[in-house]
GULUMMAR-817652 format. One record per residue (C-alpha): x, y, z; residue number from 1; residue in three letters. Coordinates in nm, 3 decimals. Layout:
N
X Y Z NUM ALA
...
***
This chain:
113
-3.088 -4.840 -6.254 1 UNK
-2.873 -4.977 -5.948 2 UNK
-2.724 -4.683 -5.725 3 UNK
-2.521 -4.918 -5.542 4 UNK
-2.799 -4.928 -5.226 5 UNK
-2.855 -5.305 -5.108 6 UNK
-3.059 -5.406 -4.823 7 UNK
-2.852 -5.536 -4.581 8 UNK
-2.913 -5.892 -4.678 9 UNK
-2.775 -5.838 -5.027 10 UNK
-2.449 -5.707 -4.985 11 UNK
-2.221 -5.692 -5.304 12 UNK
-1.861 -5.839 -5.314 13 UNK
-1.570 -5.661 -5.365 14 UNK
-1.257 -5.818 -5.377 15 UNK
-1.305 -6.107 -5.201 16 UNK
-1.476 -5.961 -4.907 17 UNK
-1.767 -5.822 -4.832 18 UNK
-1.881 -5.453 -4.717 19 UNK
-1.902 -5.570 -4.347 20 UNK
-1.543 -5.720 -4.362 21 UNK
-1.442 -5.379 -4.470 22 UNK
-1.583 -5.175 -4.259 23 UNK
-1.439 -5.456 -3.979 24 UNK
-1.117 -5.393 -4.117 25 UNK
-1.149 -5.027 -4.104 26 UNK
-1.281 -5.002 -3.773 27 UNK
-0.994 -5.247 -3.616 28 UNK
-0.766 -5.033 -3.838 29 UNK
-0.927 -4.685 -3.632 30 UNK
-0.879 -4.865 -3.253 31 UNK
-0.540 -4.945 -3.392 32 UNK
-0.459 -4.625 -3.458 33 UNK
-0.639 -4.492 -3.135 34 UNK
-0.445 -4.667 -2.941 35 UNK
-0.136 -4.572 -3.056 36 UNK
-0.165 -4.184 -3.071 37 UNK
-0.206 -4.154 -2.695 38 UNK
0.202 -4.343 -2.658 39 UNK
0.309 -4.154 -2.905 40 UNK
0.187 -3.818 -2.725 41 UNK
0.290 -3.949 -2.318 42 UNK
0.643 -3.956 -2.485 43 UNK
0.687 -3.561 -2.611 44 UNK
0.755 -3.337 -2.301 45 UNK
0.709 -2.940 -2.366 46 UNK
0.897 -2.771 -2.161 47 UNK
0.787 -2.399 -2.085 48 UNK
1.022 -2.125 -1.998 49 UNK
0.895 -1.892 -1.697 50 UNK
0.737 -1.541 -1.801 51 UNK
0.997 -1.285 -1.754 52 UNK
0.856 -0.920 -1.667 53 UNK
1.149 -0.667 -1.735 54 UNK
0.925 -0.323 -1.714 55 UNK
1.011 -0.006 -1.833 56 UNK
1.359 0.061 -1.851 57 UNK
1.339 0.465 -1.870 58 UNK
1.130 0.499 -1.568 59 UNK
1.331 0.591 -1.233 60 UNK
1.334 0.300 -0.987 61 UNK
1.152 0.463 -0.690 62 UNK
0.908 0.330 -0.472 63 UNK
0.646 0.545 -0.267 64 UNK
0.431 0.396 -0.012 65 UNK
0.191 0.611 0.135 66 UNK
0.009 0.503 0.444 67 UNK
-0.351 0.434 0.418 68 UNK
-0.429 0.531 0.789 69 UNK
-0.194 0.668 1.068 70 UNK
0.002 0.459 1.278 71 UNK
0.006 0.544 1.638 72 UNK
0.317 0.486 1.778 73 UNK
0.321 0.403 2.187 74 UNK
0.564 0.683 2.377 75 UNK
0.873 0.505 2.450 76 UNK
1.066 0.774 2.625 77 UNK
1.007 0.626 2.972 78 UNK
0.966 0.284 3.002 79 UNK
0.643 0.199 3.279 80 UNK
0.699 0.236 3.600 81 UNK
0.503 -0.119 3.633 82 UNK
0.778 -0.269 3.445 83 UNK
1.033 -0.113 3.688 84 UNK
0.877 -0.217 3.988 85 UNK
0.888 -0.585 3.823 86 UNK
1.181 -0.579 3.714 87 UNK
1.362 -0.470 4.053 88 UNK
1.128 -0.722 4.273 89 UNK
1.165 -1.029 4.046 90 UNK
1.390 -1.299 4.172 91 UNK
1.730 -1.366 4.060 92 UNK
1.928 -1.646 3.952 93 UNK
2.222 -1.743 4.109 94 UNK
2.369 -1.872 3.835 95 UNK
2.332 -1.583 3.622 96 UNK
2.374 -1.336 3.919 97 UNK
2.753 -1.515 3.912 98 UNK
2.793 -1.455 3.562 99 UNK
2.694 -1.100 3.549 100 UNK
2.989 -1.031 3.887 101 UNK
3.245 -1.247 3.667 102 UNK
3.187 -1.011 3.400 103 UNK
3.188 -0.678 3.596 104 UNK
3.490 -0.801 3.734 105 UNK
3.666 -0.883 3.431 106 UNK
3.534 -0.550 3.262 107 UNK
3.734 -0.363 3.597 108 UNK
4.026 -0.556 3.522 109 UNK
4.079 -0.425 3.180 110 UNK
3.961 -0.103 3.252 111 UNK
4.235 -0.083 3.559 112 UNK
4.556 -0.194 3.299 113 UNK
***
């Protein structure tokens, strides 16, 4: 009783060809076809839309932010004396010195009409 098992020195003909030429065949026929499914995928694009978060719509739109340690704000109701003293002792520009009498002086002019 033959099962259709050869060694691989006895292989049967079918058609014409042999078992090796058609598993040759099929094998060039499966590169083939690999190579061709990657073009055919590098041409589809997929285009995504962006992920839109809308929210509840019944909820009031407040916001509460609560501090999560004190601030400590500097006293600003007198400026430093330091800053004063620097201020009044640091050297002035002549050019800007000019521009600050041009403006008094045009600020009394429209003040005097």
């Amino acid at each position: 009783m033959d099962r259709g098992f050869t060694t691989p020195g006895k292989l049967k003909k079918y058609g014409g060809g042999t078992i090796r030429m058609i598993i040759r065949e099929f094998l060039i026929a499966l590169l083939l076809a690999l190579l061709i499914v990657p073009v055919g995928h590098a041409e589809e694009r997929l285009d995504m839309e962006g992920t839109a978060i809308i929210g509840n719509q019944e909820l009031p739109k407040v916001l509460y932010i609560v501090p999560w340690k004190p601030s400590e704000l500097p006293d600003i109701s007198e400026p430093p004396l330091q800053s004063l003293i620097d201020d009044a002792l640091a050297p002035i520009d002549r050019a800007e010195f000019r521009r600050e009498v041009l403006y008094h002086d045009a600020l009394a002019t429209q003040q005097g009409k």
